[in-house]
C-alpha positions, 0 to 999 in steps of 0.5 A: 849509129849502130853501137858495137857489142861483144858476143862469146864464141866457143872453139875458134881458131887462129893461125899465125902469119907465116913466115915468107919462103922464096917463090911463095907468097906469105900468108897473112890470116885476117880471120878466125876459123870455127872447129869446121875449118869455116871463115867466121866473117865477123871476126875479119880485119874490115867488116863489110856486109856479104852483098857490100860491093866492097865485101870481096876485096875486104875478104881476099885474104882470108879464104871461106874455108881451110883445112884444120891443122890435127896439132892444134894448141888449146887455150881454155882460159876466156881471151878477147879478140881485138883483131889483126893489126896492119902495118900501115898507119891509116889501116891500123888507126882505122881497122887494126883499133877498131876492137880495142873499145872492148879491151879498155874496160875488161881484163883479160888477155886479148888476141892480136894477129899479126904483131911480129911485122909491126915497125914504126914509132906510132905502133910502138906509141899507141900499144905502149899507152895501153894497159891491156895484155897482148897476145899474138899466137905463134902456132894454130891455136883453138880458143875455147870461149873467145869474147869478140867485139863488132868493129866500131867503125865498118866499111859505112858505119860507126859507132860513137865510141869509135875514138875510145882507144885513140883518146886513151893515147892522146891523153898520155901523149899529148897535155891538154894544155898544149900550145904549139900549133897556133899557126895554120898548117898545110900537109905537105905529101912532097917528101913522102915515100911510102911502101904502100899504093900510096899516090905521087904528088906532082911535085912542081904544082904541089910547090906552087900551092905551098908558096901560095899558102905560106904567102897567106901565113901557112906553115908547111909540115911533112908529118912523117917527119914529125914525132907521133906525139907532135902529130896528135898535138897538131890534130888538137891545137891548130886552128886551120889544117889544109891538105891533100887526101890521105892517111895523114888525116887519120889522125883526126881519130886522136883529137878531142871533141873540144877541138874545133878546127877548120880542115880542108881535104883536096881530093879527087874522088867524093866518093873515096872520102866516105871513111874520112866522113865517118870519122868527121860525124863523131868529131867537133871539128868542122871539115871541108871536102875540096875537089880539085885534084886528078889521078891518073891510076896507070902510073898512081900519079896525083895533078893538082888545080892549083888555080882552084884550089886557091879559089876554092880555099879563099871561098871557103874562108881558110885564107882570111 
């Protein structure tokens, strides 16, 4: 595990989101810019090396070069970077904290892009339970020395402290001594409506596997319903949670390291799991990976085996 560091930066630029115009797409800036009108790459919302195949897609949004606006407002005043925040819980908890390590011991005003779209509980929940100031720019802005912290979490790296902001949340939001989920739970995705690329269950068999496990003393828990706080309670006090693959999951990154549960994620594609197991090597808790499920990426639908799901699940001791 590489651990992150802070390096200074003199005269970087960021511009602000702007605002959506009819017949135009809005721009959404994931990255500073030096005096030259140049990408500084590590300053993007997910790093990934340039020869990474994963590297084009992470940087789409953020063009290699842009004109330098002439009115540029000046902040000569020391600011930390601490990224650019995403209005979708698995990014955010992933990508958008992935900088907030170095905001929790420095004071200073940190710089983070793209707030004004944010809406959610858990957004509100997680800035709230932070003590550092927040800044957003409203207009092309040049910062003269600006600290920015490496992630710690990449596209196939993290670092040990990579939980540092979460676990500051838990500890407000959730008491250690907490005894509410002492039953064994599956996450159910059957009432989810997402506004991102999310997958559609089938439902028929994602019921059929539900009754199966609430036969075996399951219980069943749509966590987009629950409060955040009863969400991170969940991931720090049950002793068996089964599910299929999704951002639900990231909120492993608000439990403790004494928790040692049972997880088991039914998934499609080992390869897709490899942030789930970044995030499980810095963890105490004991994680299963379950393939068992099929997705048809036409019409984004998910098939699941229930049969072997089952199977795999008893054989893996969660239905003891």
């Amino acid at each position: 595990m590489v651990e992150p560091k802070v390096s200074l930066f003199h005269d970087l630029i960021a511009l602000p989101h702007s605002a959506k115009k009819p017949n135009e797409k809005r721009r959404r800036w994931t990255a500073l810019y030096d005096g030259q009108g140049r990408r500084v790459d590590e300053t993007n919302i997910v790093v990934a090396p340039r020869m990474h195949r994963k590297f084009a897609a992470e940087y789409r949004k953020a063009p290699e070069r842009i004109d330098v606006p002439e009115d540029l407002e000046v902040v000569e005043d020391d600011v930390l970077y601490i990224g650019v925040s995403r209005d979708h819980y698995g990014h955010f908890v992933l990508d958008s904290m992935s900088r907030m390590w170095a905001a929790l011991d420095r004071d200073l005003p940190c710089i983070f892009l793209g707030t004004g779209k944010m809406a959610g509980e858990y957004y509100r929940e997680i800035m709230g339970s932070m003590s550092f100031p927040v800044l957003t720019p409203d207009r092309p802005t040049l910062y003269r020395r600006i600290w920015v912290p490496s992630p710690s979490l990449t596209v196939d790296e993290i670092s040990r402290n990579a939980d540092a902001a979460h676990l500051v949340v838990t500890e407000r939001l959730h008491p250690a001594n907490g005894g509410r989920w002492e039953q064994p739970v599956f996450l159910s995705r059957r009432r989810l409506v997402s506004r991102a690329r999310s997958l559609i269950t089938n439902q028929v068999q994602e019921e059929k596997l539900e009754a199966a496990l609430e036969m075996a003393g399951y219980r069943i828990v749509h966590p987009q319903e629950l409060s955040f706080a009863d969400q991170i309670a969940l991931f720090n006090e049950c002793p068996n949670i089964v599910g299929l693959i999704g951002s639900a999951f990231h909120t492993t990154l608000f439990s403790r390291r004494s928790w040692t549960a049972k997880l088991a994620l039914l998934t499609f594609n080992h390869r897709k799991n490899s942030r789930y197991r970044l995030v499980d090597s810095i963890k105490g808790y004991s994680p299963r990976y379950i393939k068992c499920t099929d997705v048809n990426l036409s019409d984004k639908t998910m098939s699941i085996d229930v049969g072997k799901a089952i199977r795999r699940l008893d054989e893996c001791g969660f239905l003891d």
